[in-house]
C-alpha positions in Angstrom: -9.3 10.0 16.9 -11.8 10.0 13.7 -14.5 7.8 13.3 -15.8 6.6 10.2 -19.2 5.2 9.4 -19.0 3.2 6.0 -16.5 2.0 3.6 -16.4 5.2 1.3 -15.6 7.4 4.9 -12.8 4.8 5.4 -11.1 5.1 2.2 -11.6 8.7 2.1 -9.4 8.9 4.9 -7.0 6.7 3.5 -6.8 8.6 0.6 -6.4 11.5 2.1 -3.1 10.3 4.5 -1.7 8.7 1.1 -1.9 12.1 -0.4 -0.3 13.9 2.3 2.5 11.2 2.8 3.6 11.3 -0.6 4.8 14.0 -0.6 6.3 13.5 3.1 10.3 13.7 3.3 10.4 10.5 5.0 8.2 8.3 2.8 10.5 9.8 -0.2 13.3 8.7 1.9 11.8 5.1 2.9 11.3 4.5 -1.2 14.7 5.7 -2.2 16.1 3.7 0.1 14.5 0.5 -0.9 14.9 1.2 -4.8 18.9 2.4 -4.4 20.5 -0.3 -3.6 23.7 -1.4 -5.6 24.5 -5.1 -6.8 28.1 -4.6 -7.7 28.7 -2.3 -10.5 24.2 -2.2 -11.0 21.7 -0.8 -9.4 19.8 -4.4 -8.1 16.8 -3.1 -9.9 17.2 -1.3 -12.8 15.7 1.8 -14.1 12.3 1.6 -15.8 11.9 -1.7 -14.7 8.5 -1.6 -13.1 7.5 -4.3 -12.2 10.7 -5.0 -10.2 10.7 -1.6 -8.6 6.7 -2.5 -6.8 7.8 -5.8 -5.7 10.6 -4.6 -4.1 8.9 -1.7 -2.5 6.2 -3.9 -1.4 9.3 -6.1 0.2 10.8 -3.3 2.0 7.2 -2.5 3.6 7.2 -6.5 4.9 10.5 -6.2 5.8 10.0 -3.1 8.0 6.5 -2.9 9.0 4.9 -6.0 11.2 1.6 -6.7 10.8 -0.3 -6.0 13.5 -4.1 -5.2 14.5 -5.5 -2.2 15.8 -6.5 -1.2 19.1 -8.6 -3.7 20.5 -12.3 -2.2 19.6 -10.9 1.0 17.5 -9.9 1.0 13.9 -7.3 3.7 13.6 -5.8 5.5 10.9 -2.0 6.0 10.7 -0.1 8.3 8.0 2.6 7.1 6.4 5.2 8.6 8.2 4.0 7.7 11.6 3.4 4.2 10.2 7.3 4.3 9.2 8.3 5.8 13.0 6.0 2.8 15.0 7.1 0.0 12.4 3.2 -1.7 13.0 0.3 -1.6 11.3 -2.8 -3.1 10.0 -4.1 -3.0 6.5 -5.3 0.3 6.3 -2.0 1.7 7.5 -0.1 -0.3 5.5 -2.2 0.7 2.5 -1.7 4.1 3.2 2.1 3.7 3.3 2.2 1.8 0.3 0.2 4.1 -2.2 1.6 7.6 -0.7 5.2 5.2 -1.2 4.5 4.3 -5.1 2.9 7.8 -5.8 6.0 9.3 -4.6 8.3 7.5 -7.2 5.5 8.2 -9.8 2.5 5.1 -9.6 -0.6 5.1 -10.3 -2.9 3.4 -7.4 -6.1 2.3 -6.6 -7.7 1.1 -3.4 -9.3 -2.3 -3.2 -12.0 -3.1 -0.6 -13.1 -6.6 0.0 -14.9 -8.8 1.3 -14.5 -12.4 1.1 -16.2 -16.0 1.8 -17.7 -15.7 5.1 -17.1 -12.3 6.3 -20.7 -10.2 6.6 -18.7 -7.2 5.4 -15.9 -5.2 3.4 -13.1 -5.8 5.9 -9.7 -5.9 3.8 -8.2 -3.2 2.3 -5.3 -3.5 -0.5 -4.0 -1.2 -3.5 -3.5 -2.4 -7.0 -0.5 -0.5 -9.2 -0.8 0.5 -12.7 1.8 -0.9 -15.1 3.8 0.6 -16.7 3.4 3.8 -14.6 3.3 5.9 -17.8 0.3 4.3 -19.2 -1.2 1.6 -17.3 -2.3 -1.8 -19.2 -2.4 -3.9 -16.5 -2.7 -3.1 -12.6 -1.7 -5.9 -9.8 -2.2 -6.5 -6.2 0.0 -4.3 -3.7 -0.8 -5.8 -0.3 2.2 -5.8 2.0 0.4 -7.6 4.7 -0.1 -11.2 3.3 3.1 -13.6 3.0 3.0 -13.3 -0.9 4.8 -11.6 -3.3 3.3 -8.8 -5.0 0.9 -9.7 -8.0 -1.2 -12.1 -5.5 -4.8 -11.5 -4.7 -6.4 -13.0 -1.7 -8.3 -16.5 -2.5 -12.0 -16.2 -1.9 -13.1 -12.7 -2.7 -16.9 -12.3 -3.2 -17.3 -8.6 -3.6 -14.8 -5.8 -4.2 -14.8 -2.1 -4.8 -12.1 -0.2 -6.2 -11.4 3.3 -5.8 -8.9 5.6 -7.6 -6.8 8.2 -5.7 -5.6 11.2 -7.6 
């Protein structure tokens, strides 16, 4: 098990498992199979469409991870693939599968911390995706655990950090 003691040790961590699981066999696998889908004589989402391709690989993450908390009085820290094989996690985990998910098919991320109305500390954790991938003008929520489509930011936010992962 690995503790961390502050915010930065958390997202290290994180960073670290979305690093490793992108270039895992089964995440590539995981995003392939949510981008390769046929409609007909079309692929549902077409190429170069960006925008498109996040929301549905944020879609496929809801559709085939629950939401779930971690151990009562432990905050664990799942990679990717293991996230993939138990079909839970919380918002780290789900962080982790999402960023080491987009980096494999070529995105950008960054990790957002927040903390929001009253909470006494940072205690969500979400990505946001550079678009176009290429040469990012504009970067968007990626947080697989809230009921919302991609794009959407929690309401009440009031202080975030944001942290790149190369």
């Amino acid at each position: 098990m690995t503790t961390v003691s502050s915010t930065d040790d958390r997202v290290e961590l994180i960073a670290k498992n979305i690093q490793k699981g992108r270039i895992d066999p089964s995440v590539h696998t995981f995003a392939a199979m949510a981008l390769a889908q046929r409609c007909g004589d079309q692929w549902c989402i077409q190429p170069r469409d960006w925008a498109g391709e996040v929301q549905q690989l944020g879609r496929a993450i809801q559709d085939r991870v629950r939401y779930t908390l971690d151990t009562y009085n432990i905050d664990t820290y799942r990679t990717p693939a293991r996230t993939l094989q138990m079909a839970i996690g919380d918002c780290d985990d789900m962080a982790a599968l999402g960023g080491a998910a987009l980096q494999a098919i070529g995105y950008p991320i960054r990790i957002k911390v927040i903390q929001m109305n009253g909470q006494s500390d940072f205690h969500h954790i979400y990505l946001m995706v550079g678009l176009p991938p290429h040469d990012p003008q504009n970067w968007i929520a990626f947080d697989p655990t809230q009921d919302t489509p991609v794009g959407a930011e929690p309401t009440g936010i009031i202080d975030s950090i944001l942290y790149n992962v190369n």
